[in-house]
N, C-alpha and C positions, 0 to 999 in steps of 0.2 A: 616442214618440221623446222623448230626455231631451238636450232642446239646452241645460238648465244645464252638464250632466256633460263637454257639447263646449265649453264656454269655459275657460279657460284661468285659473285661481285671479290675483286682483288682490292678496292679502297672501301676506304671509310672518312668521312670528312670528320676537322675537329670539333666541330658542333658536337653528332653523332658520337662520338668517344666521349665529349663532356657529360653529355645526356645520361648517356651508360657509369658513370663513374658518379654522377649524381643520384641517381637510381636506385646504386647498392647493387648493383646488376655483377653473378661472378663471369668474371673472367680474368685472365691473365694480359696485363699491358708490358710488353717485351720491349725494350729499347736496346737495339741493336747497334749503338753509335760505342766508342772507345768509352775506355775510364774517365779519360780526363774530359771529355765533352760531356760526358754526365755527371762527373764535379763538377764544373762549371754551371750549368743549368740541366736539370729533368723534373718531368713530372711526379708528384708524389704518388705514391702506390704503384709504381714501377720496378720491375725488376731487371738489370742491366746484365745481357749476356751478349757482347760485343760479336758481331758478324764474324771477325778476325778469328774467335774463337768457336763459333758454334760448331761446327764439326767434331769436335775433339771434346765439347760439353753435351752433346746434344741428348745425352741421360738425363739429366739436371732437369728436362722437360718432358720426359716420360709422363707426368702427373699430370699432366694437361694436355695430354694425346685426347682428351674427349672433352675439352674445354674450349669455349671461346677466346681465341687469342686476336688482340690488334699489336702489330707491330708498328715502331717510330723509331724513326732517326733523324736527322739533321733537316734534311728536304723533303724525304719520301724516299730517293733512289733504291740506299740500301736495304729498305724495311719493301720493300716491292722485292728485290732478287730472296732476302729472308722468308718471306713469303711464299713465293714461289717453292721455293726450297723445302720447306716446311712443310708443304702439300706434299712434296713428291715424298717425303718420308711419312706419309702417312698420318698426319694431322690434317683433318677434314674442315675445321672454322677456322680459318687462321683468315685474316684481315691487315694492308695495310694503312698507316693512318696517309692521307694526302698532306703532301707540305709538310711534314715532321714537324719538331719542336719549333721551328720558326714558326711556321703557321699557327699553330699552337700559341705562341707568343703573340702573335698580332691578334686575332682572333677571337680565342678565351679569358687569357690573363696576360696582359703587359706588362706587369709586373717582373716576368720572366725576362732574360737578360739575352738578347739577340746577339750573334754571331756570325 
């Protein structure tokens, strides 16, 4: 029995997130990093609910209990614990991106301003 094969992949590279947002494909992209790191640079059609706070927001995401979600942050670290997290409250696709928005900046669009 290959109970890895039965779990449910934790990343997603940024190719794969590009693809999906070129597509028209719904789902919810979560960027888990503070305010000011998503002033500074985030992805468009992003919606920013900082790690710091999700606990104390996590209604705000009720509407995507049965929705494809990919999470990103800075590196990956915190949209990996988001994730996790995510799962155990009962959100079934939740995804995070590999390399956050850096990766994302080298990657997809350079354009995007590295930090």
């Amino acid at each position: 029995m290959q109970a890895d094969s039965d779990q449910p992949k934790l990343e997603i590279d940024t190719q794969q997130v590009k693809a999906r947002l070129d597509s028209g494909e719904s789902f919810l992209l979560l960027d888990c990093r503070e305010q000011a790191e998503y002033d500074l640079v985030h992805i468009e059609k992003s919606m920013l609910l900082p790690m710091s706070e999700l606990q104390a927001r996590l209604g705000e995401l009720d509407d995507y209990r049965d929705t494809s979600v990919v999470v990103y942050c800075h590196l990956g670290g915190r949209s990996l614990q988001v994730t996790h997290w995510l799962r155990q409250q009962g959100f079934q696709d939740v995804v995070s991106m590999a390399g956050g928005i850096d990766a994302w900046s080298q990657a997809v669009d350079p354009e995007k301003p590295r930090y």
